[in-house]
C-alpha positions as CSV (number, residue, x, y, z in Angstrom):
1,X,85.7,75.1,239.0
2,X,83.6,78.3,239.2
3,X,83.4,80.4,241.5
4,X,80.4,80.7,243.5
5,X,79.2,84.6,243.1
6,X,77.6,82.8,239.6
7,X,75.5,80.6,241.8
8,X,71.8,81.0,241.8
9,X,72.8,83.2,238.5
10,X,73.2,80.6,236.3
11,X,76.2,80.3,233.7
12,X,73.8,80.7,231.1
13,X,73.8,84.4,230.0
14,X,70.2,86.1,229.7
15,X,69.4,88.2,227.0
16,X,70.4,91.5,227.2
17,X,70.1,95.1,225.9
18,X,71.9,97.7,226.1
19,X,72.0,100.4,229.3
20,X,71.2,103.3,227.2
21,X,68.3,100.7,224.6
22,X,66.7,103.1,222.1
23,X,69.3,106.3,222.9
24,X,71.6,104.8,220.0
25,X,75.3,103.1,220.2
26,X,77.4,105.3,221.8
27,X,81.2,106.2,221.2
28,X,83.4,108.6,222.9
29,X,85.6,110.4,220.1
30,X,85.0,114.1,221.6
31,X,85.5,117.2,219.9
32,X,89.3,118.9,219.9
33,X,89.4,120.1,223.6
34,X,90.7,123.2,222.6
35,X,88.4,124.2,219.6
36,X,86.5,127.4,220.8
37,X,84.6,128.7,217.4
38,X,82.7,126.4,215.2
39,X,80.8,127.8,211.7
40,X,77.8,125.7,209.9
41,X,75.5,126.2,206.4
42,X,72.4,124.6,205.5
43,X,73.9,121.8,203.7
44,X,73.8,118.6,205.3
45,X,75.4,115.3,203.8
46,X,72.9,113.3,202.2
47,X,72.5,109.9,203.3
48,X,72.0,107.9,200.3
49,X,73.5,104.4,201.2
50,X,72.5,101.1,203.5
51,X,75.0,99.6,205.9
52,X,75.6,96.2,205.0
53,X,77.4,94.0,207.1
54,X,81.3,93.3,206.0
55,X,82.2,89.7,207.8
56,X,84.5,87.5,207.0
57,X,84.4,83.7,207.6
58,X,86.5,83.8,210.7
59,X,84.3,86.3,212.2
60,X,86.2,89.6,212.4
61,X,84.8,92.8,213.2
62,X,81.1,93.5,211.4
63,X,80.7,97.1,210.6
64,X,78.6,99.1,208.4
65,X,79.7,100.1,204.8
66,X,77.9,102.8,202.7
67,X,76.2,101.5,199.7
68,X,75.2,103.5,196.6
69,X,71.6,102.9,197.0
70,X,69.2,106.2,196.8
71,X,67.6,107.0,199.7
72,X,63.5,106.1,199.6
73,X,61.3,108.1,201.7
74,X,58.5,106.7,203.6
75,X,57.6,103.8,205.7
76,X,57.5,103.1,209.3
77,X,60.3,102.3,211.4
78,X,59.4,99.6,214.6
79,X,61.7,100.0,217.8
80,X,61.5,99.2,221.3
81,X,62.3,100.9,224.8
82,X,62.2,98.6,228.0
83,X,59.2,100.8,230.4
84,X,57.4,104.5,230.2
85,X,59.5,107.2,230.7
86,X,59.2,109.1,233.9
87,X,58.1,111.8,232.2
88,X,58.2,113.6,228.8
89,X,59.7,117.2,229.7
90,X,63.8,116.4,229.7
91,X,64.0,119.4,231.5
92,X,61.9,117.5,234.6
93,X,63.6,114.5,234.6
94,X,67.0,112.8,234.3
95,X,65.8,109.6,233.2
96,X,67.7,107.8,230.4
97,X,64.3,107.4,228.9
98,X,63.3,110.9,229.2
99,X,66.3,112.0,227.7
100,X,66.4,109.4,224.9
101,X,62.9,110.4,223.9
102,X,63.7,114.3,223.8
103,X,66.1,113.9,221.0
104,X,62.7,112.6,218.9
105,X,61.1,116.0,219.2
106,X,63.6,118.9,220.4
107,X,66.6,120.5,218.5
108,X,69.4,121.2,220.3
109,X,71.9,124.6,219.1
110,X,74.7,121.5,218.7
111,X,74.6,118.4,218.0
112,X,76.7,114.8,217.4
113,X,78.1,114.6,213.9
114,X,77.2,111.7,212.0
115,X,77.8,109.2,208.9
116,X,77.0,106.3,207.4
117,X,80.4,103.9,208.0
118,X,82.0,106.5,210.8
119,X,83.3,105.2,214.0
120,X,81.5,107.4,216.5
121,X,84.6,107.6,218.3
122,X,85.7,109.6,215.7
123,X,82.9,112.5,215.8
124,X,82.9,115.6,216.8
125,X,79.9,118.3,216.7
126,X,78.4,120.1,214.1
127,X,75.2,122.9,214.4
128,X,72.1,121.8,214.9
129,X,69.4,124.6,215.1
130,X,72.4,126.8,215.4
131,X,73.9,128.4,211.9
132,X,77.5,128.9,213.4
133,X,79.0,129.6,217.1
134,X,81.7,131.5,217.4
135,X,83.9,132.3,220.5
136,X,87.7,134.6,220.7
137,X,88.9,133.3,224.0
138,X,86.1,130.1,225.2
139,X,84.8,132.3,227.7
140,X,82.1,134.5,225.8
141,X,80.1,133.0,222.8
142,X,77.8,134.1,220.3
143,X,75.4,131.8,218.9
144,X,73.8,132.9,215.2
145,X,70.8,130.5,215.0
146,X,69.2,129.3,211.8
147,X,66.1,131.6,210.4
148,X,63.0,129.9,209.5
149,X,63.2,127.0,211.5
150,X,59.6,126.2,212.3
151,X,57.9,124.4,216.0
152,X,55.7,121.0,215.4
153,X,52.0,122.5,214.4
154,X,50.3,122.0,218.0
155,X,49.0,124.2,219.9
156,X,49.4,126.9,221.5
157,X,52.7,127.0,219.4
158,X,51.3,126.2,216.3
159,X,53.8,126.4,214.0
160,X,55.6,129.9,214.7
161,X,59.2,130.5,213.6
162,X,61.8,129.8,216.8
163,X,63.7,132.3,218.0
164,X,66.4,133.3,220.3
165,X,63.8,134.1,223.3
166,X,63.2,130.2,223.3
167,X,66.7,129.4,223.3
168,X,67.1,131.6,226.6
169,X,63.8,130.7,228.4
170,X,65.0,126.8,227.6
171,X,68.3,127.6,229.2
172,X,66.8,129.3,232.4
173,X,64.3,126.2,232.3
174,X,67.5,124.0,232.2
175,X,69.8,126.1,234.9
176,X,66.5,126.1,237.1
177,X,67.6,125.1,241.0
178,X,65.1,121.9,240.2
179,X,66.2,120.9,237.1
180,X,67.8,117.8,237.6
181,X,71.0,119.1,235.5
182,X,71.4,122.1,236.7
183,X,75.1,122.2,237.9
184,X,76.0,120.6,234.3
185,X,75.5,124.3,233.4
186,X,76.7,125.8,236.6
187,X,79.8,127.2,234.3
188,X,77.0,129.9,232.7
189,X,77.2,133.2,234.2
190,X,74.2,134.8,232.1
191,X,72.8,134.2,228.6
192,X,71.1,137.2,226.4
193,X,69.1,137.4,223.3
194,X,70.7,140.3,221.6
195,X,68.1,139.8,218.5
196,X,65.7,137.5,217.1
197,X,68.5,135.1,215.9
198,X,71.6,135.9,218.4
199,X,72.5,134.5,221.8
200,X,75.2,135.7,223.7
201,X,76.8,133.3,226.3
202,X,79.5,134.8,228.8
203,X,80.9,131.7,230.7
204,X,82.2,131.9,234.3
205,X,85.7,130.8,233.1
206,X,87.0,129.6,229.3
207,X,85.6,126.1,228.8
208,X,86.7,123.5,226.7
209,X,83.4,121.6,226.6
210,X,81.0,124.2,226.0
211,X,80.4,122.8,222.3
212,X,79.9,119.5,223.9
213,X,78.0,121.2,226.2
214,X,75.3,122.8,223.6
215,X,75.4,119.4,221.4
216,X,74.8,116.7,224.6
217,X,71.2,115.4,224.3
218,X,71.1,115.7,228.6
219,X,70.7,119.4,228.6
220,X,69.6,122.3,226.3
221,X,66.4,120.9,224.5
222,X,64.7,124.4,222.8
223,X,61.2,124.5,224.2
224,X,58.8,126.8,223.3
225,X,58.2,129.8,225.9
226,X,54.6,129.1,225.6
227,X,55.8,126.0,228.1
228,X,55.6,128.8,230.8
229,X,51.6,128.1,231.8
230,X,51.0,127.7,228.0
231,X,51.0,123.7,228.2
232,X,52.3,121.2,229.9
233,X,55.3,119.4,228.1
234,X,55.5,116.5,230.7
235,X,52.3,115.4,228.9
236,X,52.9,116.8,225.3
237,X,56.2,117.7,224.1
238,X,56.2,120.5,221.4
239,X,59.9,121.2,219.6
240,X,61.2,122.1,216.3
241,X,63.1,118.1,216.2
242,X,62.3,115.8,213.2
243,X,59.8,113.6,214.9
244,X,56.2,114.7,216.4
245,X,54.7,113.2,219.3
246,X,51.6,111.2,217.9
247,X,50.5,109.0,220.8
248,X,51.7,107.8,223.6
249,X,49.8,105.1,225.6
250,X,51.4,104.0,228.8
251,X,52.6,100.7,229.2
252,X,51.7,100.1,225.6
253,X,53.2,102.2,222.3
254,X,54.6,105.7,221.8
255,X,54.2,106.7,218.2
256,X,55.7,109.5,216.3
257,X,55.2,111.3,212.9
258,X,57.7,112.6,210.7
259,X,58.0,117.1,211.2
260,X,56.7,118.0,207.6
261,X,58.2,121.5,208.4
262,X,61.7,120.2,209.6
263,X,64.8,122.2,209.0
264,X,66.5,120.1,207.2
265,X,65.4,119.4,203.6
266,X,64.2,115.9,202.5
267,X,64.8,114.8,206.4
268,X,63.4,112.5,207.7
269,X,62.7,110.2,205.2
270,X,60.7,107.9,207.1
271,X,57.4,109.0,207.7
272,X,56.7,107.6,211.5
273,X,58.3,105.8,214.2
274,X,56.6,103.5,216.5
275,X,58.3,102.5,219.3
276,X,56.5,99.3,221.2
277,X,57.1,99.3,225.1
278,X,58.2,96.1,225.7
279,X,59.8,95.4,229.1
280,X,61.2,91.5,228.7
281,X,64.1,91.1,226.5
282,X,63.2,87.4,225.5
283,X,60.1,89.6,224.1
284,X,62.3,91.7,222.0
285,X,64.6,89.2,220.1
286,X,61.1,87.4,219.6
287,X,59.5,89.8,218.0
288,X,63.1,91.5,216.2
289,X,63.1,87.7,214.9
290,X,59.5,87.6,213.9
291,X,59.9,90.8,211.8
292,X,57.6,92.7,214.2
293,X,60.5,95.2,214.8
294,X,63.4,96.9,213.0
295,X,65.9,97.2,215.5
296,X,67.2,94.9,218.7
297,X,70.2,94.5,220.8
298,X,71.3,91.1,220.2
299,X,72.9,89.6,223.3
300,X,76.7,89.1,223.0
301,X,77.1,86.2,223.2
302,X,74.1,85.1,220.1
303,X,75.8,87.4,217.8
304,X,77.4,84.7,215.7
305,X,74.3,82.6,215.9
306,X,72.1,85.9,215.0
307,X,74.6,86.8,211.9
308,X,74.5,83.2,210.3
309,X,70.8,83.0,210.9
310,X,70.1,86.4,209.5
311,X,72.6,86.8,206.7
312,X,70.4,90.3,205.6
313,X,70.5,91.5,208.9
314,X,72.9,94.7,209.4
315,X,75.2,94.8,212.7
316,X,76.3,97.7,214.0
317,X,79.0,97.7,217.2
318,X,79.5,100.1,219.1
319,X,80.1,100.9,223.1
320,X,78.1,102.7,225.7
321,X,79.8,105.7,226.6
322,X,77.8,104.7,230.4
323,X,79.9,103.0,233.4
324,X,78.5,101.5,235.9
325,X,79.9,102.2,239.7
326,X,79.3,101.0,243.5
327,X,78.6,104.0,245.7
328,X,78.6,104.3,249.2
329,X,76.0,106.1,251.2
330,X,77.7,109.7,251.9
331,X,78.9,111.1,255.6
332,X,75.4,112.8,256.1
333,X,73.7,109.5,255.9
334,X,75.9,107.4,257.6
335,X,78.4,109.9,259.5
336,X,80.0,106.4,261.1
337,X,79.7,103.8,258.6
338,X,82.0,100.7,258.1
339,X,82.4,102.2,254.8
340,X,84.1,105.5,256.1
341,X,87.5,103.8,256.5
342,X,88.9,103.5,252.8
343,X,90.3,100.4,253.6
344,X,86.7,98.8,253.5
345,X,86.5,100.2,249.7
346,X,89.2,99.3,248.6
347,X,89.0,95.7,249.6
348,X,85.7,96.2,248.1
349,X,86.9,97.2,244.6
350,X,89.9,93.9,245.3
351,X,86.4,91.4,245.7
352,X,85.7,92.0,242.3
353,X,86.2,89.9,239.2
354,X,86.8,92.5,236.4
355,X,87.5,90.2,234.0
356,X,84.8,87.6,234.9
357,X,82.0,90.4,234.5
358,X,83.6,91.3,231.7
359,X,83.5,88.0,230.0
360,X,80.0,87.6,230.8
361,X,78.7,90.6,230.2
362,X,80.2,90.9,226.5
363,X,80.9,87.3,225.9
364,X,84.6,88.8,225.5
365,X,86.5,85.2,225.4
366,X,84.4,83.8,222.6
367,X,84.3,87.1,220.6
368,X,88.1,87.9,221.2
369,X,88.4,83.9,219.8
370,X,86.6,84.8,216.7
371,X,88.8,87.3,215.5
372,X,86.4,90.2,217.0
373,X,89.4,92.9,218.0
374,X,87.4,95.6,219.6
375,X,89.4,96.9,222.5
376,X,86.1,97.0,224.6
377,X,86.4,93.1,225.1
378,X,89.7,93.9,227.3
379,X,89.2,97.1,228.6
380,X,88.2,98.1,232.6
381,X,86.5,100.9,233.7
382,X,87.9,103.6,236.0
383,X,87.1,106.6,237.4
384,X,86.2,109.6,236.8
385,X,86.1,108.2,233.0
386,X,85.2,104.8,231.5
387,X,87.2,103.3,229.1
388,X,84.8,104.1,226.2
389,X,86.4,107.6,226.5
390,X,90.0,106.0,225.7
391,X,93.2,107.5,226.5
392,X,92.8,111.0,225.8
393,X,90.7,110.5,228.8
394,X,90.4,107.3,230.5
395,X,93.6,106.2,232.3
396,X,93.9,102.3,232.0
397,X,94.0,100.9,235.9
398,X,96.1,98.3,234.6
399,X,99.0,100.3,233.4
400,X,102.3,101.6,234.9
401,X,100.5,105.1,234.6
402,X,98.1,103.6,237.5
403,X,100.7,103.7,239.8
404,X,100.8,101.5,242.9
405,X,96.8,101.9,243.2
406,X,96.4,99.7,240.5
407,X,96.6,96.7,242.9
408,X,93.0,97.4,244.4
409,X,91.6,97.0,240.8
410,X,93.0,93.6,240.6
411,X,90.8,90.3,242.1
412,X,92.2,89.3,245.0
413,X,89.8,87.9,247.7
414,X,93.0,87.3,250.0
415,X,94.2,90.5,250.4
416,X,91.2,92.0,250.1
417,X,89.8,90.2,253.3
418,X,93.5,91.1,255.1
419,X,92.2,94.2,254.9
420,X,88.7,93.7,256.1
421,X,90.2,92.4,258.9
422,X,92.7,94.8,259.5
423,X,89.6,97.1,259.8
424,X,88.0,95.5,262.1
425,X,84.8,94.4,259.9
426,X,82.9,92.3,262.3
427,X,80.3,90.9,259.2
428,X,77.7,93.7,260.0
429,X,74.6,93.5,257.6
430,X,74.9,96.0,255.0
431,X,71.9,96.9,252.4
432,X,72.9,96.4,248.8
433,X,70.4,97.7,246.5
434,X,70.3,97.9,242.4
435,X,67.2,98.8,240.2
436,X,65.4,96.2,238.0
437,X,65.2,98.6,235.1
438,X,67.8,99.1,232.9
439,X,68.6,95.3,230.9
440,X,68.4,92.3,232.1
441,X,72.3,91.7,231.9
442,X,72.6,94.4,234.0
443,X,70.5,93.0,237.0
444,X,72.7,89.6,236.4
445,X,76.0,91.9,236.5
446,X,74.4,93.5,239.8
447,X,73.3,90.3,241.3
448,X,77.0,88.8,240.2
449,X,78.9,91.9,242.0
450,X,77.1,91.5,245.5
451,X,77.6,87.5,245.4
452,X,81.6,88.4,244.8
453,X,81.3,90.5,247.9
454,X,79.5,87.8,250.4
455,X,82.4,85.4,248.7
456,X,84.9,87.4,250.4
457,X,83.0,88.0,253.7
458,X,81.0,91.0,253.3
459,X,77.4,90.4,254.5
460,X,74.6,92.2,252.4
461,X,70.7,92.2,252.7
462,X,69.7,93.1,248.9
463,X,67.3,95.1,248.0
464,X,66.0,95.2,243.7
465,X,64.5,98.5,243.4
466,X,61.9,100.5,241.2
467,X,62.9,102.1,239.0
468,X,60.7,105.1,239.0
469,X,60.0,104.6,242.5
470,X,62.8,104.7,244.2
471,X,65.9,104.4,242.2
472,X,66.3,107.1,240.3
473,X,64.3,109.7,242.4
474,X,66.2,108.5,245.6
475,X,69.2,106.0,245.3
476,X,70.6,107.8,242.2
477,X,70.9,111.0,244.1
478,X,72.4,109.7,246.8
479,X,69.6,109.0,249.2
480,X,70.3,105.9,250.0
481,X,71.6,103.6,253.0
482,X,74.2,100.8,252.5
483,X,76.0,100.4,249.4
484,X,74.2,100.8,245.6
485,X,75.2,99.4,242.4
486,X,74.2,101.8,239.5
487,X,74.7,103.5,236.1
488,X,76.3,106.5,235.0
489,X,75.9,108.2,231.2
490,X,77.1,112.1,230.2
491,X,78.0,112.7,227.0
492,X,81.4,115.2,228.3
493,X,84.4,113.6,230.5
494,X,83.8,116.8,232.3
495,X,80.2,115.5,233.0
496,X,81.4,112.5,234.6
497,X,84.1,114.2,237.1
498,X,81.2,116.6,238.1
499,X,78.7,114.1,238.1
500,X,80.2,112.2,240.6
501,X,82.7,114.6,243.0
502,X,81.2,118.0,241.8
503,X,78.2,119.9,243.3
504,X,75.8,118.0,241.2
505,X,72.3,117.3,242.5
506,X,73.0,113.6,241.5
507,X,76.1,112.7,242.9
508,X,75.4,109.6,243.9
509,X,77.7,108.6,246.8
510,X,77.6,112.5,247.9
511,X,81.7,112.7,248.1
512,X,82.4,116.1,248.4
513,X,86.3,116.2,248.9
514,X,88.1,119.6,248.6
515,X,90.8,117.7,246.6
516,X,88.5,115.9,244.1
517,X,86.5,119.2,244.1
518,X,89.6,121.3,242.7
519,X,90.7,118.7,240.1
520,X,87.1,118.7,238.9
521,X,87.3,122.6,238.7
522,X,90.7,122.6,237.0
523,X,89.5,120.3,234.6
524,X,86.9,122.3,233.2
525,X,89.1,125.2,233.0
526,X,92.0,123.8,231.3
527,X,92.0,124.8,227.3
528,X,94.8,122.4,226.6
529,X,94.0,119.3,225.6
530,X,97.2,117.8,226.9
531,X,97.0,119.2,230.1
532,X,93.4,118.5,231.0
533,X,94.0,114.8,230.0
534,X,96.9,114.8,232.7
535,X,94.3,116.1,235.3
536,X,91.4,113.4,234.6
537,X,94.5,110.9,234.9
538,X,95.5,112.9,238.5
539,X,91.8,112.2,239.3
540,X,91.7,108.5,238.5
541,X,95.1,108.0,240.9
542,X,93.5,110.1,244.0
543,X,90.2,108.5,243.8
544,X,91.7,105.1,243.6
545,X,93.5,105.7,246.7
546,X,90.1,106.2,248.7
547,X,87.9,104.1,246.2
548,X,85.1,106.7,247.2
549,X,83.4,104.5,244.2
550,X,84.0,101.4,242.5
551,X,84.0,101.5,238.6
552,X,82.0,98.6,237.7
553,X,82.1,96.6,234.0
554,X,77.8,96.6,233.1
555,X,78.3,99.0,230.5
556,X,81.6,99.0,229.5
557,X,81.2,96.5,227.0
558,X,80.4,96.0,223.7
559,X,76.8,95.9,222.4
560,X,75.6,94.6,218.7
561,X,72.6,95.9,217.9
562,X,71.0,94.3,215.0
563,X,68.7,95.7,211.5
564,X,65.9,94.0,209.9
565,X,66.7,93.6,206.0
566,X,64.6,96.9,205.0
567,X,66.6,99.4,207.0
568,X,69.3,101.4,204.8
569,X,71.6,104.5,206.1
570,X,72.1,103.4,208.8
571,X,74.9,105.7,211.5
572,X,76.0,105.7,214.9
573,X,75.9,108.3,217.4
574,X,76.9,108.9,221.5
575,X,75.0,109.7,224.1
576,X,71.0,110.0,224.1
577,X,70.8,111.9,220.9
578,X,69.6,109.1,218.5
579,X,66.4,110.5,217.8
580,X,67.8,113.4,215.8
581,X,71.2,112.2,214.7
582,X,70.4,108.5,213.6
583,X,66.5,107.9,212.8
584,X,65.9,111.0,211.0
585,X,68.5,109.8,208.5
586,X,67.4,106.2,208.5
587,X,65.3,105.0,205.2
588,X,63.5,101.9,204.5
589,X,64.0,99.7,201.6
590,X,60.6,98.2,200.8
């Protein structure tokens, strides 16, 4: 008998796509914690296969294998993204679209190896517009960019050479009090241009993320210092990326053409990318289907359907490196709040049905049946890290390592209302509030969560928000009443533990903890990769034991996003940085 959080939801599962739809599939194999120098050439590896997909009949894991096919330039590649962005400057905004869209037309001085057939797990980060970066003790670095690489032929910009004035007016653009990433950076003491190709970066304390750092497709875009009253890149973005801003016509299209000038030679090899606004994911597959589009996240639990329907089709798995929490409204909001007593979280976090949102969500049961082995289909979140991360990271709440805490992860409605009314929760009417923007599955999983809390005796008034509107200008920041289901995404583990206990502008449920605070200093001081992974596991114990948020499963699953037959080369990459480090080494067979 099912429960009933799944009424008025239906046991059917809706189509989904993924949190992070159009930012790529995302892994979470970091660089070596303690590298601290890095050196690059010119020479890039030449993409010159297609990922087919390997299955078996028993349905085992489909990945990509290089081919020996040559690369063909040319064509147009047809994509998708779910609404507008909020707005086309990355530095302005920390929409997931925003960002997703930046890695089309900015460099970065890093960037998110990639290869045809790699696990993206596995990668680590290699120079973007950067020719080498070099550090003796991960506290002062010099960046040596590349010469000659050229901004997209617009003006005012028109063309010029980049150089390292750009780099440090983008930083100062980026480490701006309203930038919405700001404290991300906060580590930076100063940054100098010592010559037309050298930057200088002197770091508050050693870091071992500051590779990550200049490589995640969140922060440092190089804009053009003509931004500063020249133009206005919320409307048209100028960079020295591999993809030009063509058109973009809300509501409708935003088309891009291939940078004839790009750094890289032969790259891309498509000429343009148009990617169709299309908010309804029934639209999507229809179209993907149709052979109006190149590329769609195939719901989970279609995927075998999809495959044997489309045996031409490529599949590529992968896992969103995003987690999805519930936050509480922080002291300054509601000083006296039901919520203040940790008891009420925690029998919060006990209401849940891990494995139930898992299950439907990633259609885990059927794909774990079908020989899929991906360690996704199991996995929970936690926090600070989700389990994308893995263990160098991500400490497994179901493990002896979890300690005695691990009990408030598991689903029990019994002892979770003991506590409720140990308490003293009287049913008080609590606001419960998610946005309506990110997948479909995602509103379900939301929807889902709040029933499993009125099944255990917690009363909530929902509220589904706009996105632009509300959400993410107010809710995601923490300005909010009640409780708020969301989504999280940094490309660093270090992101995440300041994202969410550090001074960041956006963390969400405001907890501001001297303890947390500490362990989310230490964590970004710690060169050694063997002790920082013990802190981020210290972290995980101390903030189950106050449940200041609830690690959710929206995004913790596996997505399968699926190829029309032209597409060859095809690569994975993490976090929002698609645009560079997938499309631009994409080609089209026809």
């Amino acid at each position: 008998m099912e429960s009933n959080y799944w009424k008025g939801i239906g046991r059917t599962r809706t189509s989904r796509r993924t949190m992070l739809r159009g930012a790529g599939l995302a892994g979470a194999g970091l660089f070596g914690a303690a590298l601290i120098g890095c050196s690059g050439d010119d020479t890039e590896d030449t993409p010159s296969g297609s990922a087919t997909a390997a299955s078996t009949g028993t349905g085992t894991s489909i990945t990509p294998t290089a081919s020996s096919e040559q690369a063909k330039p040319g064509g147009t590649f047809r994509d998708s993204e779910a609404g507008d962005p909020t707005s086309l400057d990355p530095m302005a905004s920390g929409s997931v679209t925003t960002k997703t869209l930046a890695a089309y037309v900015y460099s970065r001085l890093m960037r998110i190896d990639t290869a045809e057939g790699v696990d993206p797990f596995d990668q680590g980060v290699t120079p973007d517009v950067a020719e080498s970066v070099e550090s003796e003790d991960g506290q002062n670095w010099t960046v040596k960019l590349r010469q000659g690489v050229k901004f997209h032929n617009i003006e005012p910009v028109s063309g010029r050479e980049m150089t390292s004035e750009d780099v440090v007016f983008s930083f100062n653009r980026l480490a701006a009090p309203e930038s919405p990433n700001s404290t991300q950076v906060s580590n930076v003491e100063s940054v100098e241009a010592t010559d037309d190709y050298t930057v200088n970066f002197k770091l508050k304390a050693p870091s071992p993320e500051f590779l990550e750092q200049l490589a995640d497709a969140n922060l440092l875009h190089i804009q053009p210092k003509e931004v500063d009253g020249g133009f206005d890149p919320a409307l048209q973005p100028i960079g020295t990326g591999p993809w030009i801003l063509d058109e973009f016509v809300s509501s409708s299209r935003i088309g891009y053409l291939k940078h004839p000038e790009y750094f890289v030679e032969g790259i891309p090899y498509m000429e343009a990318i148009d990617v169709a606004i299309i908010p309804e994911d029934a639209n999507v597959l229809a179209q993907f289907e149709s052979g109006n589009l190149d590329q769609a996240l195939v719901p989970a639990e279609q995927l075998l359907d999809y495959r044997d329907r489309h045996p031409g089709f490529s599949w590529l798995p992968g896992t969103g490196n995003g987690m999805a929490w519930i936050a509480f409204s922080g002291k300054e909001v509601s000083p006296d709040a039901i919520w203040r007593d940790p008891r009420f979280r925690q029998a919060i976090s006990m209401l849940l049905d891990r494995d139930g949102l898992l299950d439907f969500a990633a259609n885990s049961k059927e794909l774990l049946a079908a020989g899929f082995d991906s360690p996704i289909l199991t996995r929970w979140n936690n926090i600070p890290e989700p389990c994308a991360f893995g263990p160098t990271y991500w400490l497994d709440p179901t493990s002896e390592g979890q300690g005695d805490t691990a009990k408030f992860f598991q689903h029990n409605v019994a002892e979770a209302k003991k506590l409720l009314d140990a308490m003293g929760y009287a049913g008080e009417e609590i606001k419960y509030q998610y946005t309506n923007r990110y997948s479909d599955v995602f509103v379900t999983l939301a929807e889902a969560a709040g029933n499993m809390l009125s099944e255990g005796g917690v009363k909530l008034a929902t509220e589904v928000q706009d996105y632009s509107a509300v959400y993410i200008t107010n809710t995601f920041k923490g300005d909010f009443q009640g409780i708020a289901y969301g989504l999280e995404s940094t490309l660093t583990p270090g992101g995440y533990a300041e994202r969410l206990f550090g001074q960041d502008s956006s963390n969400h449920g405001r907890v501001h903890e001297a303890e947390m605070e500490e362990l989310v200093q230490a964590q970004g001081r710690e060169m050694d990769p063997d002790a920082r992974t013990q802190i981020f596991y210290d972290m995980a114990r101390k903030q189950a034991e106050q449940m200041y948020y609830i690690p959710a499963q929206s995004s913790s699953t596996t997505q399968w996003s699926g190829f029309s037959e032209r597409v060859r080369g095809l690569r994975r990459t993490r976090g929002y940085g698609s645009g560079t480090e997938v499309y631009a080494y994409m080609w089209l067979n026809s």
